[in-house]
Backbone as numpy.savetxt, mean C-alpha at the origin, in Angstrom:
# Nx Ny Nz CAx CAy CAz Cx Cy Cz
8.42 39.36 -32.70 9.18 38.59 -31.70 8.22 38.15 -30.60
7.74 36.75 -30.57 6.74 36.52 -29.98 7.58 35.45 -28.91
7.01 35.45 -27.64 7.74 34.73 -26.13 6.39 33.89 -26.16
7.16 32.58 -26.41 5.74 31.63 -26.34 6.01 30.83 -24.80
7.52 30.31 -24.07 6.99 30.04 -23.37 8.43 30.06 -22.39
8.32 29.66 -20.80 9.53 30.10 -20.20 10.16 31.00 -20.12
10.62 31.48 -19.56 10.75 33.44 -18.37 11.45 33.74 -19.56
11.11 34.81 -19.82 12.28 36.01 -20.73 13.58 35.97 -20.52
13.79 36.05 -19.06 15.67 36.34 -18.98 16.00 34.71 -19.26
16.78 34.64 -20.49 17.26 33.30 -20.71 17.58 32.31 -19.55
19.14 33.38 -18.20 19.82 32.94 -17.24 18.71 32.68 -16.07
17.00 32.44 -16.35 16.56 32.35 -15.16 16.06 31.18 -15.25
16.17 29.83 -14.12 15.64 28.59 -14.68 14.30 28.65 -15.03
13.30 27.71 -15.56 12.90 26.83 -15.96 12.24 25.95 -15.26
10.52 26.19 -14.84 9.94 24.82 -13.80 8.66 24.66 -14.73
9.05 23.38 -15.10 7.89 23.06 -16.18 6.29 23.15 -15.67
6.50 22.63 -13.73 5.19 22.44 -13.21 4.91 23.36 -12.05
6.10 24.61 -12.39 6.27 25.51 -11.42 7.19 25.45 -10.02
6.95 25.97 -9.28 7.80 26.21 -8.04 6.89 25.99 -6.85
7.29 25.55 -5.90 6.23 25.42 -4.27 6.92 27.06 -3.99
6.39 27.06 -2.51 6.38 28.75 -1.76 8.00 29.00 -1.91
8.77 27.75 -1.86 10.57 28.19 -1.39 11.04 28.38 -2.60
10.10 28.42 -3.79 11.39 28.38 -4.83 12.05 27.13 -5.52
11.50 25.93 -5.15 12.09 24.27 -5.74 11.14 24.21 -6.74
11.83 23.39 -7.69 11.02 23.09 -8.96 10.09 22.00 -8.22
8.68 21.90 -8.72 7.77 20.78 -8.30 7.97 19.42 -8.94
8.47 19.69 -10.03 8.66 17.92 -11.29 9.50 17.01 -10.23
10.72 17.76 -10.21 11.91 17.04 -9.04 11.52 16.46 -7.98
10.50 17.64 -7.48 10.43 16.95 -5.98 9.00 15.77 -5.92
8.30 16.24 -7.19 7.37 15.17 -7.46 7.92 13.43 -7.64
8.72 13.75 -9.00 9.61 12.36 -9.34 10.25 11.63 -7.92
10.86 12.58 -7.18 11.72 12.56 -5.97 10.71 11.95 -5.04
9.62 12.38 -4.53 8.36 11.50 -4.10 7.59 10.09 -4.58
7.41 10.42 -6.01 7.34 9.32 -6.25 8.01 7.71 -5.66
8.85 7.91 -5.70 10.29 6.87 -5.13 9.56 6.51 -3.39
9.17 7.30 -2.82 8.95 7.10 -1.40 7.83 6.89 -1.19
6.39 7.37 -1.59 5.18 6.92 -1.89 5.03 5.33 -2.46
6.10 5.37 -3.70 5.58 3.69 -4.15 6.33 2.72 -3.61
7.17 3.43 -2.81 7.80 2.03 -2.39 7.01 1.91 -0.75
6.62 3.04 -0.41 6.17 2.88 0.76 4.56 1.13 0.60
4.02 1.44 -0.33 3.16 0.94 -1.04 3.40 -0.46 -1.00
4.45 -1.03 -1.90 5.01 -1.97 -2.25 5.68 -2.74 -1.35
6.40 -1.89 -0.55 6.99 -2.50 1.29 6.16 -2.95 2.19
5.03 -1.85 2.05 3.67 -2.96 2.95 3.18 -3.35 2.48
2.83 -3.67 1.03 1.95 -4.52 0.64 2.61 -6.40 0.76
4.05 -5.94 0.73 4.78 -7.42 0.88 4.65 -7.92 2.29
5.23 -6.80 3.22 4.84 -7.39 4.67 3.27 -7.93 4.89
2.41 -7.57 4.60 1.16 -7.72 4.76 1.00 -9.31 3.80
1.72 -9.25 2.65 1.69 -10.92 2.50 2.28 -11.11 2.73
3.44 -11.61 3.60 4.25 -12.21 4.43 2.77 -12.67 5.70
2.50 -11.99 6.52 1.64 -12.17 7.63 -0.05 -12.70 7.11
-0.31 -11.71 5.64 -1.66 -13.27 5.30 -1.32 -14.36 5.17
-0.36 -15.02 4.68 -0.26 -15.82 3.74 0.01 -17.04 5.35
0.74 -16.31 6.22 1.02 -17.26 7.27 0.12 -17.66 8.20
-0.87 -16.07 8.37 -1.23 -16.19 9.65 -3.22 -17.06 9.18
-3.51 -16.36 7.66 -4.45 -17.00 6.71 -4.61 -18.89 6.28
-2.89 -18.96 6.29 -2.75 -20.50 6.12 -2.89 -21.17 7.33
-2.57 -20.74 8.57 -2.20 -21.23 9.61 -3.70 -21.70 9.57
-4.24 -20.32 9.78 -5.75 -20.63 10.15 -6.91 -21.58 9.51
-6.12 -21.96 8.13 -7.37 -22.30 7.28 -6.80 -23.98 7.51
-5.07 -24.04 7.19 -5.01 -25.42 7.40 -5.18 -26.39 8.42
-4.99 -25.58 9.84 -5.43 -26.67 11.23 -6.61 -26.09 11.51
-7.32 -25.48 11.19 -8.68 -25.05 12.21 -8.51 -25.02 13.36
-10.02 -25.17 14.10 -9.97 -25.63 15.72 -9.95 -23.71 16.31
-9.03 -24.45 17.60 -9.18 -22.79 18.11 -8.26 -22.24 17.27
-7.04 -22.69 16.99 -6.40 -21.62 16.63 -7.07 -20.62 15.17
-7.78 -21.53 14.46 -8.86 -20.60 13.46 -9.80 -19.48 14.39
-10.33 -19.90 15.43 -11.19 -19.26 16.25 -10.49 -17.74 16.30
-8.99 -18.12 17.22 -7.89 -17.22 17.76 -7.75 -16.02 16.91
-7.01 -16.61 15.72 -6.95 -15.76 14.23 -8.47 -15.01 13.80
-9.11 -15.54 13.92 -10.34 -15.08 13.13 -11.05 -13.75 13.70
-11.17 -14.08 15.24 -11.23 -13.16 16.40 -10.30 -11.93 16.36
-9.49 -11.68 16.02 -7.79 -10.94 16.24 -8.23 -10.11 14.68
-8.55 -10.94 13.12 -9.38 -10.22 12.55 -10.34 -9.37 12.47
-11.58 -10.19 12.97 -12.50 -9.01 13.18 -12.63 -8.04 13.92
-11.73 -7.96 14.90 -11.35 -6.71 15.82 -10.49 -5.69 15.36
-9.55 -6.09 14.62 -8.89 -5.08 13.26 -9.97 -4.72 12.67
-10.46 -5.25 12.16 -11.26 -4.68 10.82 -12.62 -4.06 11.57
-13.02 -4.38 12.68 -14.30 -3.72 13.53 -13.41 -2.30 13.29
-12.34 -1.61 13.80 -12.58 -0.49 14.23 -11.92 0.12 12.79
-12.69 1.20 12.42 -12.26 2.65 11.49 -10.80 2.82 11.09
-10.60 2.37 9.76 -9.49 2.63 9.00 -8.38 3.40 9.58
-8.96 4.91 9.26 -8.64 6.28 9.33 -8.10 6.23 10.59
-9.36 6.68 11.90 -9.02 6.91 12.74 -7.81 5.81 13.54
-7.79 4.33 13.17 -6.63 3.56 13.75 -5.40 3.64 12.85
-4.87 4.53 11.86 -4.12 4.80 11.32 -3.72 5.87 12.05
-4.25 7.32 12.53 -3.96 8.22 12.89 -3.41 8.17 14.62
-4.24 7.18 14.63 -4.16 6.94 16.53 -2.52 6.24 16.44
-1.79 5.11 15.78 -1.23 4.38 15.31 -0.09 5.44 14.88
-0.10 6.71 14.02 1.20 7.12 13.37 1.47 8.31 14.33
0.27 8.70 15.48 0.04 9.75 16.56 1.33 8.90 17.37
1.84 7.22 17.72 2.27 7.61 18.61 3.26 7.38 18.35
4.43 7.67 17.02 5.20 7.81 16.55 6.20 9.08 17.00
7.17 9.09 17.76 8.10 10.14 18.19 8.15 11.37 17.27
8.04 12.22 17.43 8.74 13.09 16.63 10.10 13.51 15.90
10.69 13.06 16.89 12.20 13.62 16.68 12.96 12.27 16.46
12.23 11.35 15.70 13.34 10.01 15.06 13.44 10.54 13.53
14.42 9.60 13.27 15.11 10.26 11.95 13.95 10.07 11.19
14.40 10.17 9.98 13.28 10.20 9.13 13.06 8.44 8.48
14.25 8.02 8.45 14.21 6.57 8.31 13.49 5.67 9.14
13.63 6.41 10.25 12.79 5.18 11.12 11.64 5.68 10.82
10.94 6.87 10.89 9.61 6.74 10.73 9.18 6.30 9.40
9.93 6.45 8.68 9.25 5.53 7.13 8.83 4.38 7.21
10.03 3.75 8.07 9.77 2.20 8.00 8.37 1.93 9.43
8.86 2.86 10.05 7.63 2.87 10.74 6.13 3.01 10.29
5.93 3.96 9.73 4.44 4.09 9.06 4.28 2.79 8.17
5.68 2.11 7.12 5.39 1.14 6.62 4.67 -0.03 7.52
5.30 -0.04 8.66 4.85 -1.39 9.47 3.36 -1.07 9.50
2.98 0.09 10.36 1.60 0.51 10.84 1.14 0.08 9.36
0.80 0.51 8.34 0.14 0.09 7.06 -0.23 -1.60 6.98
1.10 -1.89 7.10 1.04 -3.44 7.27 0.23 -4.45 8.05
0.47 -3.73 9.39 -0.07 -4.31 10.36 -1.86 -4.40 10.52
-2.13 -3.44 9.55 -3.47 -3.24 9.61 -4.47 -3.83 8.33
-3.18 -3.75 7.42 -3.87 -4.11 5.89 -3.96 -5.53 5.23
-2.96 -6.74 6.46 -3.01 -8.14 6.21 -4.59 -8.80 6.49
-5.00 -8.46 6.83 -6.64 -8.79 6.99 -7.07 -9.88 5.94
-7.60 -8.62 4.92 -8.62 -9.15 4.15 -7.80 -10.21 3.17
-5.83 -10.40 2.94 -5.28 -11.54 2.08 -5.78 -12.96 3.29
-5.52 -12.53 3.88 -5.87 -13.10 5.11 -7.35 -14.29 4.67
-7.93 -13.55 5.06 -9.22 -14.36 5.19 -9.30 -15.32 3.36
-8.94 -14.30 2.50 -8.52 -15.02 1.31 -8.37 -16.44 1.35
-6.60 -16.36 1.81 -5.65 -17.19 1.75 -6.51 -18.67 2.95
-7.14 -18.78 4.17 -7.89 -19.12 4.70 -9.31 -19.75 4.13
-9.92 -18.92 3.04 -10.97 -19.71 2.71 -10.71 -20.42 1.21
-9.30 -20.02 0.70 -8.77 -20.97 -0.09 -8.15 -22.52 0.41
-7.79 -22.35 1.42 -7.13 -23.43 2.47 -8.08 -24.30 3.27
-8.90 -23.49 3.45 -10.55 -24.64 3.71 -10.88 -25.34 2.79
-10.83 -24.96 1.87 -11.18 -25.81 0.48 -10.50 -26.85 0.23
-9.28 -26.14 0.05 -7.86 -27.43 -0.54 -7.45 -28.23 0.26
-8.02 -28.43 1.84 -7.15 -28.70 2.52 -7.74 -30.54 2.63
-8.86 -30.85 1.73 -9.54 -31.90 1.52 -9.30 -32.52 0.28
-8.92 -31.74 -0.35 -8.67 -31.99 -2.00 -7.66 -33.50 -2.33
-7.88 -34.24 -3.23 -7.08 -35.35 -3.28 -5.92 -34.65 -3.86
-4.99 -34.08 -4.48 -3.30 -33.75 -4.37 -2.91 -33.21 -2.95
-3.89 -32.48 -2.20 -3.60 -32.67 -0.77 -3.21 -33.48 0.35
-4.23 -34.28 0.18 -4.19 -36.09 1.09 -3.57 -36.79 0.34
-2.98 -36.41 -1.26 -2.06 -37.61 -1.53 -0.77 -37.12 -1.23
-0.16 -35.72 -0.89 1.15 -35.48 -0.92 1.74 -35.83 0.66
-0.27 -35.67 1.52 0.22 -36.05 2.60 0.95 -38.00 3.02
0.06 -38.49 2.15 0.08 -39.57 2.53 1.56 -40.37 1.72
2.27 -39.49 0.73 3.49 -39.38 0.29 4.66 -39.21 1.33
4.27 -38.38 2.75 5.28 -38.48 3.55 5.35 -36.80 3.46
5.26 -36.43 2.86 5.21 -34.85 2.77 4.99 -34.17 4.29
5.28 -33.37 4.86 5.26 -32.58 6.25 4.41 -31.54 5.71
3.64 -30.99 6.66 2.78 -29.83 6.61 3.48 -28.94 6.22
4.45 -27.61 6.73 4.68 -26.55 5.77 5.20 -26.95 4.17
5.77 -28.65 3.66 6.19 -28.73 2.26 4.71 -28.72 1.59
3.91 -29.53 2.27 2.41 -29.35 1.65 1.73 -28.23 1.51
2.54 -27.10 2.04 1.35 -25.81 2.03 2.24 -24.91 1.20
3.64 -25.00 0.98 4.09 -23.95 -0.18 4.16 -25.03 -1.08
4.40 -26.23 -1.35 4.99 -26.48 -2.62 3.45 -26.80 -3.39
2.47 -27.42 -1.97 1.51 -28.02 -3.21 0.30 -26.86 -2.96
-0.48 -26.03 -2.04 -1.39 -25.44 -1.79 -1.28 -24.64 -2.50
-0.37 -23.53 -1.68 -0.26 -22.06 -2.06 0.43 -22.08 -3.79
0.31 -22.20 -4.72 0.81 -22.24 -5.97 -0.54 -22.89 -6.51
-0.85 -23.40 -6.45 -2.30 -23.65 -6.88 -3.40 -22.04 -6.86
-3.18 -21.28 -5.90 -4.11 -20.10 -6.17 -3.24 -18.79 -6.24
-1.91 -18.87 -6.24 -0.94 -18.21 -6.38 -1.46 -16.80 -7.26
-1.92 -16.76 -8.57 -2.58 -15.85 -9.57 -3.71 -15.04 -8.16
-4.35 -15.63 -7.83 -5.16 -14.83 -7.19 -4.64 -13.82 -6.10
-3.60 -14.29 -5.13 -3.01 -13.93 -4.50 -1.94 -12.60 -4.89
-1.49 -12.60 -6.29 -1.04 -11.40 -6.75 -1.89 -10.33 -7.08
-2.96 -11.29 -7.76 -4.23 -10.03 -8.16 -4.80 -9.34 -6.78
-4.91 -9.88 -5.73 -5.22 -9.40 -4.61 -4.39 -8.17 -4.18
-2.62 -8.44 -4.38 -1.83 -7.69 -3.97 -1.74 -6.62 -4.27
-1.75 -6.87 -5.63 -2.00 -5.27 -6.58 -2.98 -4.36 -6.50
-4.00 -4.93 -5.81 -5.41 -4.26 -5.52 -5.33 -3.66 -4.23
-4.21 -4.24 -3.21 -3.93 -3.76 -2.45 -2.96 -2.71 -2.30
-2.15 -2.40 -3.03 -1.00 -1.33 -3.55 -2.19 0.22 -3.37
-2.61 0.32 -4.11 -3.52 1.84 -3.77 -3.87 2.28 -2.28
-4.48 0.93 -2.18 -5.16 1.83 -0.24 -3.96 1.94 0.34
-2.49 1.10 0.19 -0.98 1.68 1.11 -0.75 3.13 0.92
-1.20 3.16 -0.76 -0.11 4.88 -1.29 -1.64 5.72 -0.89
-2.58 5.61 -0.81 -3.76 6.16 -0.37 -3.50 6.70 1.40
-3.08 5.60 1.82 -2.80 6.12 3.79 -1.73 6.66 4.05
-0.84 6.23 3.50 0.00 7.18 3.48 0.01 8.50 2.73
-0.93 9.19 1.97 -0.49 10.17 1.24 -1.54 11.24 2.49
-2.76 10.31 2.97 -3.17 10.70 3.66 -2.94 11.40 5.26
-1.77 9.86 6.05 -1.04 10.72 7.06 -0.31 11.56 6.72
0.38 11.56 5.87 1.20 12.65 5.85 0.79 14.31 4.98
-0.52 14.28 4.64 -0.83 15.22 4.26 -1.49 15.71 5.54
-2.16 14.89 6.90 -2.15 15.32 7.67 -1.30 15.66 9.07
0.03 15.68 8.49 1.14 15.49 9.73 1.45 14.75 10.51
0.44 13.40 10.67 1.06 12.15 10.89 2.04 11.24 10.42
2.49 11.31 9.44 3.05 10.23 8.26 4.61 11.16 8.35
4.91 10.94 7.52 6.23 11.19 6.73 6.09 12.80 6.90
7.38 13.45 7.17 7.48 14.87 7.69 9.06 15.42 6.71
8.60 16.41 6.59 9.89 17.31 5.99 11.07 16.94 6.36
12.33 16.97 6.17 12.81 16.91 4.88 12.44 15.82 3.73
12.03 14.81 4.12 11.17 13.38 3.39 10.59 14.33 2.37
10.69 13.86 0.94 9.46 14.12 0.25 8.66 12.99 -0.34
7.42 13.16 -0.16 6.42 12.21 -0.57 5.40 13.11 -1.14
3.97 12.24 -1.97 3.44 12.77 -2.30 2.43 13.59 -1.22
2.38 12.84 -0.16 1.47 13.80 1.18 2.17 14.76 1.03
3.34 14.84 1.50 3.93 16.07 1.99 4.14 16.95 1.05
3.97 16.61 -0.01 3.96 17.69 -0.85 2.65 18.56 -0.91
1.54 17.75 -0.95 0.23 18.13 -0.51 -0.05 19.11 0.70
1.07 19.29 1.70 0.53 19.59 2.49 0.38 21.04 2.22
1.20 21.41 1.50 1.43 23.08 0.98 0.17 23.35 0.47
-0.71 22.30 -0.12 -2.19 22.81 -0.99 -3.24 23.05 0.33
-2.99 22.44 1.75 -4.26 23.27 2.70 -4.83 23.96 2.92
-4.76 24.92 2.38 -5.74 26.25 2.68 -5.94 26.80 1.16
-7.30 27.34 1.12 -8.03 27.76 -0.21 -6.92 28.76 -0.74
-6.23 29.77 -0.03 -5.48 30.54 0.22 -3.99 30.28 -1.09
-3.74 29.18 -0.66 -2.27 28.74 -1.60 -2.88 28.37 -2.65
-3.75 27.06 -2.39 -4.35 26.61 -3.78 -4.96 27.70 -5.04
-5.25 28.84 -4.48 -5.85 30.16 -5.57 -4.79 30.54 -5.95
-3.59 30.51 -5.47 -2.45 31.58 -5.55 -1.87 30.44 -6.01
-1.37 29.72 -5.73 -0.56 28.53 -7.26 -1.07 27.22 -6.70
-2.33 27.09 -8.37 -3.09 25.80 -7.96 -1.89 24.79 -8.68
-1.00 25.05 -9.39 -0.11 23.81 -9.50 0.17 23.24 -8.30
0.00 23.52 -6.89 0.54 22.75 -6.32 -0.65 21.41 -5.65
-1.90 21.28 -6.31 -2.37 20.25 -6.58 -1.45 18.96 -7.51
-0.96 19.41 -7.90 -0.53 18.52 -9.11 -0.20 16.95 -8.55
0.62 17.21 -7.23 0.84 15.85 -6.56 -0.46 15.14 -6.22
-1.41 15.75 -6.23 -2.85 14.85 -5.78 -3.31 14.06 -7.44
-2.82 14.67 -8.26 -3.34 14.34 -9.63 -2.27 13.10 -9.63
-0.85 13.20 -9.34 -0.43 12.28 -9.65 -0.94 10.80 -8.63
-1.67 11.03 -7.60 -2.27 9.83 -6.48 -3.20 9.65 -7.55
-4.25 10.11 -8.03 -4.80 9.94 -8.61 -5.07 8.71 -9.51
-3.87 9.20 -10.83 -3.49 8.29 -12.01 -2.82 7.07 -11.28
-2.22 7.28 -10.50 -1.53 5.77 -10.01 -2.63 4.92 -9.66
-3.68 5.68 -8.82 -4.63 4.49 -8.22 -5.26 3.63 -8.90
-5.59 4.80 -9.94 -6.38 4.14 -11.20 -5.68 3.06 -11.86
-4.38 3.63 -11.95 -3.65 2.32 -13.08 -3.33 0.82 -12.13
-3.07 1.43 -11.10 -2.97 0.12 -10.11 -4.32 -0.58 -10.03
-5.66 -0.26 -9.82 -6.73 -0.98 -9.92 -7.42 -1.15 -10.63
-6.76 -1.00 -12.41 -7.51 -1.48 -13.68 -6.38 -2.50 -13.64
-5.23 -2.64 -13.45 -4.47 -3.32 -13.23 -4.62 -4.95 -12.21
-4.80 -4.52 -11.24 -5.52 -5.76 -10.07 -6.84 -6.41 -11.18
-7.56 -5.11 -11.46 -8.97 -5.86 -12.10 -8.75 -6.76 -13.16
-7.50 -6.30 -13.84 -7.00 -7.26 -15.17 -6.73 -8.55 -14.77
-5.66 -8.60 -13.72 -4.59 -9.62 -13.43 -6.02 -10.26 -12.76
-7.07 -10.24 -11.61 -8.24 -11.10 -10.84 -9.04 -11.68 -12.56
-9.32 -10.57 -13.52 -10.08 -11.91 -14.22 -9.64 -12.88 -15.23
-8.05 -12.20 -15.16 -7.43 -13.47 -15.86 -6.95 -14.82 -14.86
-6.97 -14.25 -13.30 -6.98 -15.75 -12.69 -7.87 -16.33 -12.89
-9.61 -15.71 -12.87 -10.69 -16.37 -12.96 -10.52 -17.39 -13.73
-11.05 -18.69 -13.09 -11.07 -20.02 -13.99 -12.25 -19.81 -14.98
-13.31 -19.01 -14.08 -14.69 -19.59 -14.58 -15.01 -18.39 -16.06
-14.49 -17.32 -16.36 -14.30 -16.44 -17.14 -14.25 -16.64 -18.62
């Protein structure tokens, strides 16, 4: 009579990936994270094209100062340290708001920081096109500037602009798994994949049940699949390929 696997007493559950310190199965609250990690991801990665796509077009289609304006307002984002303007950023987040608002909150902060680089994209695609003959002919059709910039610009590099997006999906579920594994981000009762992480801090737990790495394994595989993914979708936009 050989016990190959799952507790002896029949009536005792069953945790395929084990239990955290309280006693909850980890699969549940993993799957259960999942949901809030990728959408956290996916929520800023849209806001963030919402604001390249506008603030990138703005800039690329009139130039002048207002390119100057924009461009300036860029490199001062992107001058200072990821990390530390994420932390400074989710630091001055209340404590005691529900948990909803701070979700959508950390979503914004993500956002607000990560429209950049579609940005400059969407901008040095719009320098280009903005000379192009289906350009000056839709203008000279009577066409108004914003019909000329969604119907005829932006759809012209459209492929690139998704491949960009998707490439951008990792560094969202990346900062966030990060604040909140450091107590900035998303806080208990919320589960995410940070916060599940946070239980693995000290050498201490991790020796005594290294399953509770497991949520870092799952950041892991996502990143990867999300940026063999981006890498797929960028060289099938490639014309020149």
């Amino acid at each position: 009579n050989i016990h190959l696997i799952g507790p002896e007493d029949p009536d005792a559950p069953m945790y395929l990936l084990g239990a955290d310190r309280l006693g909850r199965d980890l699969l549940s609250r993993l799957i259960y994270g999942t949901r809030i990690s990728m959408t956290i991801g996916l929520v800023g990665v849209a806001l963030s094209f919402v604001l390249g796509i506008l603030l990138g077009g703005i800039s690329g289609f009139y130039g002048g100062a207002i390119d100057n304006l924009i461009q300036r307002v860029i490199e001062f984002i992107r001058s200072i340290p990821s990390v530390p303007l994420w932390m400074a950023l989710a630091a001055a987040v209340p404590s005691d708001w529900s948990p909803l608002r701070i979700y959508f909150m950390i979503t914004i902060i993500l956002s607000l920081i990560g429209w950049t680089g579609l940005a400059r994209v969407v901008r040095g695609r719009f320098l280009a096109m903005r000379t192009e003959d289906f350009v000056m002919a839709a203008r000279l059709d009577g066409s108004n500037e914003l019909r000329t910039i969604w119907k005829h610009m932006v759809p012209s590099f459209f492929s690139h602009i998704i491949a960009s997006l998707t490439l951008a999906v990792p560094g969202m579920i990346i900062a966030e798994t990060a604040l909140s594994f450091l107590g900035l981000g998303l806080r208990p009762p919320v589960v995410s994949w940070g916060v599940l992480l946070q239980e693995a801090q000290n050498i201490r737990s991790v020796a005594t049940a290294p399953w509770l790495l497991i949520p870092g394994l799952a950041v892991v595989v996502t990143v990867l699949a999300l940026n063999f993914l981006g890498d797929g979708l960028r060289d099938a936009a490639d014309p020149y390929r």
